[in-house]
MARTI-691017 format. One record per residue: x, y, z of N, C-alpha, C in turn; residue in one letter; residue number from 1. Coordinates in nm, 2 decimals, always signed. Layout:
N
+--------+--------+--------+--------+--------+--------+--------+--------+--------+------+-----+
!    n.u !    n.v !    n.w !   ca.u !   ca.v !   ca.w !    c.u !    c.v !    c.w ! rest !  nr !
+--------+--------+--------+--------+--------+--------+--------+--------+--------+------+-----+
!      X !      Y !      Z !      X !      Y !      Z !      X !      Y !      Z !    a ! NUM !
...
+--------+--------+--------+--------+--------+--------+--------+--------+--------+------+-----+
END
This chain:
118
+--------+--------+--------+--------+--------+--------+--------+--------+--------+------+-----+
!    n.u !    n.v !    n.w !   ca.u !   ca.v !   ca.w !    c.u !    c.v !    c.w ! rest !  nr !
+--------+--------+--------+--------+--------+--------+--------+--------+--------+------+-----+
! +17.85 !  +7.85 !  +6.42 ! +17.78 !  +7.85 !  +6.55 ! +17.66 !  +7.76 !  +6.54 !    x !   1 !
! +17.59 !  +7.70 !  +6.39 ! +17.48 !  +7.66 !  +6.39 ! +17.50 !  +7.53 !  +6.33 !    x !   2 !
! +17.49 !  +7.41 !  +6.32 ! +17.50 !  +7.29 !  +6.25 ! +17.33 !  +7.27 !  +6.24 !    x !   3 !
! +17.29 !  +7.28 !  +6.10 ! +17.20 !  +7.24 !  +6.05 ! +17.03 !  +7.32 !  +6.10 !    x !   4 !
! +17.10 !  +7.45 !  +6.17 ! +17.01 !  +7.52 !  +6.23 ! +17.00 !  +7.52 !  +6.37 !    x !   5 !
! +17.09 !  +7.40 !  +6.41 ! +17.07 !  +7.38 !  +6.57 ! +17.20 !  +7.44 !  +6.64 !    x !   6 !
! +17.15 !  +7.50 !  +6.76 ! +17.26 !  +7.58 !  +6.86 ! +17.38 !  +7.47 !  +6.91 !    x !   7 !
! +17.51 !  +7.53 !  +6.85 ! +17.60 !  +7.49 !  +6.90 ! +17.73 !  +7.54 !  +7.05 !    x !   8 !
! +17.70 !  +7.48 !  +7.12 ! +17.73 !  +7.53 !  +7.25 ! +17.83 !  +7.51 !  +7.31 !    x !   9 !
! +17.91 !  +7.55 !  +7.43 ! +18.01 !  +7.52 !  +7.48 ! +17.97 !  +7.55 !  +7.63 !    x !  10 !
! +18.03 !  +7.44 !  +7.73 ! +18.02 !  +7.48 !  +7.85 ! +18.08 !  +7.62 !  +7.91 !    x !  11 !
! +18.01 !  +7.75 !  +7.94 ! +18.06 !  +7.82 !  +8.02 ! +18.03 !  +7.96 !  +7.89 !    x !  12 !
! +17.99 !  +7.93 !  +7.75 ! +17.95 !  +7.99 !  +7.66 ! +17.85 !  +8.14 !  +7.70 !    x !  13 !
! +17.83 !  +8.27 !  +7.70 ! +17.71 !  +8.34 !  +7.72 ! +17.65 !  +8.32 !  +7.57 !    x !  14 !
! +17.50 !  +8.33 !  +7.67 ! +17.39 !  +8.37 !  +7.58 ! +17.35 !  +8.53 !  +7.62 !    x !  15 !
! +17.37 !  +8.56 !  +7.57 ! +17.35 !  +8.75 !  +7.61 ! +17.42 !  +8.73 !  +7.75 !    x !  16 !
! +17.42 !  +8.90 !  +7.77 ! +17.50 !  +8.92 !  +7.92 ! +17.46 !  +8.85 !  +8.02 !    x !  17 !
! +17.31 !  +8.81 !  +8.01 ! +17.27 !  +8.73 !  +8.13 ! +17.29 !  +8.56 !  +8.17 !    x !  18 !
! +17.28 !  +8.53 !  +8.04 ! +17.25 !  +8.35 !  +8.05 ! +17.42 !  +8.30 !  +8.04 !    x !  19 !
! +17.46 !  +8.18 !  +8.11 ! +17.56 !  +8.12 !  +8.10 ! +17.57 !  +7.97 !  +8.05 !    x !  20 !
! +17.54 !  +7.93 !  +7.97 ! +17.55 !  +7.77 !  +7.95 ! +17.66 !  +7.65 !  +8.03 !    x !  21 !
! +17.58 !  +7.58 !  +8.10 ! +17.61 !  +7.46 !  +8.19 ! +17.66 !  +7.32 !  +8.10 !    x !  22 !
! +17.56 !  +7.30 !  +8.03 ! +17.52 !  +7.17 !  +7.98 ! +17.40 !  +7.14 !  +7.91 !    x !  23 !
! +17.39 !  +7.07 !  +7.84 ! +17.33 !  +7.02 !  +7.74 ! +17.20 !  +6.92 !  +7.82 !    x !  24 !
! +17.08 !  +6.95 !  +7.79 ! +16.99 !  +6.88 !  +7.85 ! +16.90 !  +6.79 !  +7.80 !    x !  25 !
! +16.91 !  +6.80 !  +7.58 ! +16.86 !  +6.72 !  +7.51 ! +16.85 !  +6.84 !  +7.39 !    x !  26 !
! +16.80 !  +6.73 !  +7.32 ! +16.81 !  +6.74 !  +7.13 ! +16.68 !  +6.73 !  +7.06 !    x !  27 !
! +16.60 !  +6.80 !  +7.01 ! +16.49 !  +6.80 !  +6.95 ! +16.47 !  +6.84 !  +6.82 !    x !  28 !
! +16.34 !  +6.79 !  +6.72 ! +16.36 !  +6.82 !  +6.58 ! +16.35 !  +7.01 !  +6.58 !    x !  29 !
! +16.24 !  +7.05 !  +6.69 ! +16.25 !  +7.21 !  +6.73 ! +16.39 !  +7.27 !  +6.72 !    x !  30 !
! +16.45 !  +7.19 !  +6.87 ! +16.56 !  +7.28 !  +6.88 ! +16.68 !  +7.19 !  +6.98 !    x !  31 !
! +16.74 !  +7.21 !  +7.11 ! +16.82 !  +7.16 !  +7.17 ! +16.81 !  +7.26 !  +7.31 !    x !  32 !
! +16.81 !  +7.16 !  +7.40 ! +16.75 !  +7.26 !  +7.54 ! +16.91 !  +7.25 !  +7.62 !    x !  33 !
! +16.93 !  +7.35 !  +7.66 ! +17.09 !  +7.40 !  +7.75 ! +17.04 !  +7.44 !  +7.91 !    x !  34 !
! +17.13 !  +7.36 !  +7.95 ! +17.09 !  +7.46 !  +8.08 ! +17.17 !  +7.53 !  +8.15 !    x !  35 !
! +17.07 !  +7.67 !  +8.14 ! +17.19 !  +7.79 !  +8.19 ! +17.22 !  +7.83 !  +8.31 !    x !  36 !
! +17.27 !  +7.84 !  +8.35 ! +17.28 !  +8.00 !  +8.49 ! +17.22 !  +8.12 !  +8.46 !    x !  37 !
! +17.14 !  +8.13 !  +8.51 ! +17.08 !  +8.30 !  +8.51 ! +17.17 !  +8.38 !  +8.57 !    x !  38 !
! +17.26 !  +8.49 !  +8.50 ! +17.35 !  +8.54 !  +8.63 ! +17.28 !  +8.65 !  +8.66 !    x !  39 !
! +17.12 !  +8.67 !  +8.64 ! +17.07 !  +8.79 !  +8.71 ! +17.02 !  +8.75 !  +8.86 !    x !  40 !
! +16.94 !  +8.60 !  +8.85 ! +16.94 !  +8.62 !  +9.00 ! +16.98 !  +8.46 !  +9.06 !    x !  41 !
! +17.10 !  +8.43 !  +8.99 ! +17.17 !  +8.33 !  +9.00 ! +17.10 !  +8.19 !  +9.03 !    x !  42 !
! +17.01 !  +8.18 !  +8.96 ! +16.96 !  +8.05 !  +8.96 ! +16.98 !  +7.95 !  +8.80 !    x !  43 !
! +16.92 !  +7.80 !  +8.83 ! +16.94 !  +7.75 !  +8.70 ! +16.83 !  +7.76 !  +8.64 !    x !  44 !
! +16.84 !  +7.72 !  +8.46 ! +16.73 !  +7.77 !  +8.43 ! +16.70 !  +7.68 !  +8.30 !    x !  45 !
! +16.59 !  +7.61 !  +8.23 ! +16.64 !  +7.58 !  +8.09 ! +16.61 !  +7.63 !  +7.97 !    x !  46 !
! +16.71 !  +7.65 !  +7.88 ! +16.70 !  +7.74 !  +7.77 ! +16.67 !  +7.66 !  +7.62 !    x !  47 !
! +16.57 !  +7.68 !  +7.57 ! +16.48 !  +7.64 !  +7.48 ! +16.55 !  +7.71 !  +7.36 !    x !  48 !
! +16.69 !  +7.64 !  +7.23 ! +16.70 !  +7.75 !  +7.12 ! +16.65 !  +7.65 !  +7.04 !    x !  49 !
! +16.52 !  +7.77 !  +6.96 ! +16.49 !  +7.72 !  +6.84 ! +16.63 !  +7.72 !  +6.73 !    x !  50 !
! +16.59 !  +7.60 !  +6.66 ! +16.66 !  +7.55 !  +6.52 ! +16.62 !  +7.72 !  +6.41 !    x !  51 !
! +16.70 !  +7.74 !  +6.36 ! +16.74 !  +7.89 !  +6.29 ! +16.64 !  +7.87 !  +6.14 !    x !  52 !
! +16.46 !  +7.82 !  +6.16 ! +16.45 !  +7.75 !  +6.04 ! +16.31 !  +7.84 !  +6.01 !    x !  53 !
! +16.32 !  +7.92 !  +5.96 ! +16.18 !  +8.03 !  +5.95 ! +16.08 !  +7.94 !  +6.02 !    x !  54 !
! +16.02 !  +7.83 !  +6.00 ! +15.84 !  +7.77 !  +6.05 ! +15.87 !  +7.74 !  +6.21 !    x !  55 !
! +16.01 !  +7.67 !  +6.22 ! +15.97 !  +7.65 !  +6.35 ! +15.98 !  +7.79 !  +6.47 !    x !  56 !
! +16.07 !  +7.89 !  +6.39 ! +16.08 !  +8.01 !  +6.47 ! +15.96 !  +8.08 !  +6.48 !    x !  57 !
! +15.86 !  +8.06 !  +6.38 ! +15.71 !  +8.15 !  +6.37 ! +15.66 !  +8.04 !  +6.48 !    x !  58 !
! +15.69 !  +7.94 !  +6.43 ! +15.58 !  +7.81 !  +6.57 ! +15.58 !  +7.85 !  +6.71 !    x !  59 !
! +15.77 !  +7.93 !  +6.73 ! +15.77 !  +7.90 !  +6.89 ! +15.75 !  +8.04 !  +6.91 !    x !  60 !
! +15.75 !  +8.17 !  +6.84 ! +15.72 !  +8.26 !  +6.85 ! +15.56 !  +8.22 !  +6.94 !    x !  61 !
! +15.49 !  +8.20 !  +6.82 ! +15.36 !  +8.15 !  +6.87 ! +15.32 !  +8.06 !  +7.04 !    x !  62 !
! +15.41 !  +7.96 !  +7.00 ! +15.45 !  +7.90 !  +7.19 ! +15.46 !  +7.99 !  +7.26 !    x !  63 !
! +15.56 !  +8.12 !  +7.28 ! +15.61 !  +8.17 !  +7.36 ! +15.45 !  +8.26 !  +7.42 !    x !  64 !
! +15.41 !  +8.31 !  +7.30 ! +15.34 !  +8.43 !  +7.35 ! +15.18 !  +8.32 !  +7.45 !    x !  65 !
! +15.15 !  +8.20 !  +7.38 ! +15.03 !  +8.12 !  +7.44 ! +15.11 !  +8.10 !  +7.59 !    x !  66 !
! +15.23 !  +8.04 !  +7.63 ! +15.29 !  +8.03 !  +7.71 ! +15.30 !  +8.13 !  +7.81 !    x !  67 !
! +15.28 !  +8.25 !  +7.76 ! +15.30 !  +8.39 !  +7.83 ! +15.20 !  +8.40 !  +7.89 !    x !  68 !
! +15.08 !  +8.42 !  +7.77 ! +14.92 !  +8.43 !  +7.86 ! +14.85 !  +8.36 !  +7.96 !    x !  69 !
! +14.95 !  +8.21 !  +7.90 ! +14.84 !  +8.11 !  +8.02 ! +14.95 !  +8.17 !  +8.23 !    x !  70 !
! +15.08 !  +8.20 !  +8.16 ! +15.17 !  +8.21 !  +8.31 ! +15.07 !  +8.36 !  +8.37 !    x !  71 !
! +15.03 !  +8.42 !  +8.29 ! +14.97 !  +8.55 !  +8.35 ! +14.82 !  +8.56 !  +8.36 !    x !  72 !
! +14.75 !  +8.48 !  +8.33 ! +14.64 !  +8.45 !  +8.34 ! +14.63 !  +8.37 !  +8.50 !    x !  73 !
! +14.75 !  +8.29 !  +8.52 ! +14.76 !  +8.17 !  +8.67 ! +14.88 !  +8.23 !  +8.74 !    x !  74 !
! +14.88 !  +8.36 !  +8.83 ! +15.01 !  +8.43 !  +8.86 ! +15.02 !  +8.29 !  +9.00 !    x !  75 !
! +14.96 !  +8.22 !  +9.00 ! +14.97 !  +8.15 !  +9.12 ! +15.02 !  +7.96 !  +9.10 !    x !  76 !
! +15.02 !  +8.04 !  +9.00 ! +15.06 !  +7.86 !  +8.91 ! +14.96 !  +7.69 !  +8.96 !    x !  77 !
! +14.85 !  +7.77 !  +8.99 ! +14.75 !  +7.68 !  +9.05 ! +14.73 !  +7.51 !  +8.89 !    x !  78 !
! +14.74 !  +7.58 !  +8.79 ! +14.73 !  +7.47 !  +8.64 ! +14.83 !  +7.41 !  +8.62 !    x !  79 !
! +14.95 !  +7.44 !  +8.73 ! +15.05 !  +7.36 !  +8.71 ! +15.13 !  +7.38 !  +8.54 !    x !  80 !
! +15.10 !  +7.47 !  +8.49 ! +15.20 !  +7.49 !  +8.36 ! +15.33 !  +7.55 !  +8.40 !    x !  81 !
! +15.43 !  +7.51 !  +8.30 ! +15.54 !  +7.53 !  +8.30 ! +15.56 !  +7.70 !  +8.30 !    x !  82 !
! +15.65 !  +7.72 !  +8.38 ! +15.63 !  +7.88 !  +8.36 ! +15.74 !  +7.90 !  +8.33 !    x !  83 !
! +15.77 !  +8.04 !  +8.22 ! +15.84 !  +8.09 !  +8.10 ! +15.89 !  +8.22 !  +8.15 !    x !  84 !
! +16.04 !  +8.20 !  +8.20 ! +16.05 !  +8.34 !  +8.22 ! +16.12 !  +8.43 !  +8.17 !    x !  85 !
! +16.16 !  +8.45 !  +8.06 ! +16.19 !  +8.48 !  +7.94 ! +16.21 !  +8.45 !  +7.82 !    x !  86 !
! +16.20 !  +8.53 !  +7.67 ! +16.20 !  +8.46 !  +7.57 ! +16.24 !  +8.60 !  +7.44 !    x !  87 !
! +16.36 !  +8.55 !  +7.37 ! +16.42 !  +8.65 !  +7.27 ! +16.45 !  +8.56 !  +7.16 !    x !  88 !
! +16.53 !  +8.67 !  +7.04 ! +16.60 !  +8.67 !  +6.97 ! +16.72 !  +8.66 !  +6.96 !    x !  89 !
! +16.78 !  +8.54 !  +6.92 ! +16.95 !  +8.55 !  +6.95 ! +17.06 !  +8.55 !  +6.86 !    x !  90 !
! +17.12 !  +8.57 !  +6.82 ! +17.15 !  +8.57 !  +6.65 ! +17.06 !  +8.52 !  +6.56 !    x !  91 !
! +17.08 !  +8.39 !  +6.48 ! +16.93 !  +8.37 !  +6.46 ! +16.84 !  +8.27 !  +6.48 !    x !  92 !
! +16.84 !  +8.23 !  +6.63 ! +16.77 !  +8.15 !  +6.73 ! +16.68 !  +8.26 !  +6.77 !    x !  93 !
! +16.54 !  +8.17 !  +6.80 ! +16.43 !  +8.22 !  +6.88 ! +16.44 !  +8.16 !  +7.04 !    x !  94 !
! +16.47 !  +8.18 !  +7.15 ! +16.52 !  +8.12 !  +7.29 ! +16.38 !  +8.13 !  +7.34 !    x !  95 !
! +16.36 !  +8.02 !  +7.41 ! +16.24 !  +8.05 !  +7.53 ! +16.32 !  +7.99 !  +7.67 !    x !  96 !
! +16.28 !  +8.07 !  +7.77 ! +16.37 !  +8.02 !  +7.91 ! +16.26 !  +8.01 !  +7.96 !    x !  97 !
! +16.29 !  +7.84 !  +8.03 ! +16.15 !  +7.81 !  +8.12 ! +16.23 !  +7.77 !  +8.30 !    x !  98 !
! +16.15 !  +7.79 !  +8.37 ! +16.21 !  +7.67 !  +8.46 ! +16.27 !  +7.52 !  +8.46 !    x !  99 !
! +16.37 !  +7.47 !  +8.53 ! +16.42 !  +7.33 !  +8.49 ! +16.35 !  +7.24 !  +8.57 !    x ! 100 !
! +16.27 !  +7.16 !  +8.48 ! +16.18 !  +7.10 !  +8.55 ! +16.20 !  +6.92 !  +8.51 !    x ! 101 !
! +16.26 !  +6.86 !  +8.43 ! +16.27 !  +6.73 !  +8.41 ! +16.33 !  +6.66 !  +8.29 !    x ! 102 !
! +16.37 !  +6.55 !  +8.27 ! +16.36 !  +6.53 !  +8.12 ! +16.23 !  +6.52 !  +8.03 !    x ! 103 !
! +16.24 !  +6.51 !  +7.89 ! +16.15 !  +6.53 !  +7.79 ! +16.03 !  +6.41 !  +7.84 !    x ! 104 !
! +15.92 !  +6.43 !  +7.79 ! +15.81 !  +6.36 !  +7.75 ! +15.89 !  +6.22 !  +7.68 !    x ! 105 !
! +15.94 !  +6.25 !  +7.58 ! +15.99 !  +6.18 !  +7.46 ! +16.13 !  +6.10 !  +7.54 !    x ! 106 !
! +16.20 !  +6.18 !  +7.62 ! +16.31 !  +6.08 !  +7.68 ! +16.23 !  +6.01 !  +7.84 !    x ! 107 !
! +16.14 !  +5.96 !  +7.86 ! +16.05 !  +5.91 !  +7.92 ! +16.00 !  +5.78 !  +7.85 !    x ! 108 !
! +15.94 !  +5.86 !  +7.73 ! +15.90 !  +5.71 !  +7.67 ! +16.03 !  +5.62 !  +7.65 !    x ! 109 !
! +16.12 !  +5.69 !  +7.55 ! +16.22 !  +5.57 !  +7.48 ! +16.30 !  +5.54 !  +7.61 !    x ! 110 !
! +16.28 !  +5.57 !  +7.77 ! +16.32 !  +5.45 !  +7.84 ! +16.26 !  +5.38 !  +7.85 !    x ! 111 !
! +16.10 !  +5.39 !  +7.87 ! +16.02 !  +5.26 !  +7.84 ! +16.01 !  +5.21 !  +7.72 !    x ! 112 !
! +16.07 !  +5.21 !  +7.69 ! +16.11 !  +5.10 !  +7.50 ! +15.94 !  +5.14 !  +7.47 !    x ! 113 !
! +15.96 !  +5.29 !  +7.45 ! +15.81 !  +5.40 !  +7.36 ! +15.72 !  +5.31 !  +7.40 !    x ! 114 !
! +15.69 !  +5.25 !  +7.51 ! +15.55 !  +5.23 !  +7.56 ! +15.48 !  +5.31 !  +7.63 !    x ! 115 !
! +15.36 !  +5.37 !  +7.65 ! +15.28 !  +5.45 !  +7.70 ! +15.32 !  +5.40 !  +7.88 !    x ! 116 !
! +15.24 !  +5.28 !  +7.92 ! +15.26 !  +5.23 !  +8.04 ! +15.28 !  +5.05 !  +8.00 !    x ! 117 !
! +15.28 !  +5.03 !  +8.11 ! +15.35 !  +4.86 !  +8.10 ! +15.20 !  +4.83 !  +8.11 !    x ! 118 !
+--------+--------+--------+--------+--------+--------+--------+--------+--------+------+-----+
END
């Protein structure tokens, strides 16, 4: 299920009872982001699996919970952060589910051949 720590997936695959994997949305040294179906209240959603590697799982542990406080500190999302609306244990992936909101930072740059701005 894991190549090299990273989630290996199949279209139409569950992630627990609730999540359903769509497609693949990108690849990172963290982890590999999927985007699921929520079939709780049928929307899309994207799912964050950490790589199965003790440091980065304590890292996003750590993400998840800073991520949690800043969403409940701004119930009005006035800061414009990404909001997180769930986040588990999954065999032995750390998942964070955020809203789907774009491609990466990093797949942004390398279409501008990794220039900041022209």
């Amino acid at each position: 299920m894991q190549d090299a720590g990273h989630f290996e997936w199949t279209s139409g695959q569950a992630v627990t009872p609730r999540y359903r994997v769509k497609g693949l949305l990108g690849d990172g040294t963290f982890g590999r982001v999927v985007e699921v179906e929520d079939l709780q209240d049928q929307t899309v959603k994207a799912m964050k699996v950490i790589r199965a590697v003790k440091r980065y799982v304590s890292s996003a542990r750590i993400e998840a919970d800073i991520i949690r406080r800043l969403n409940t500190a701004d119930p009005e999302n006035q800061s414009k952060i990404v909001r997180m609306t769930d986040s588990f244990t999954w065999e032995s992936s750390f998942v964070l589910v955020f809203e789907p909101l774009g491609p990466s930072l990093y797949d942004i740059i390398k279409r501008n051949d990794y220039k900041g701005r022209d």
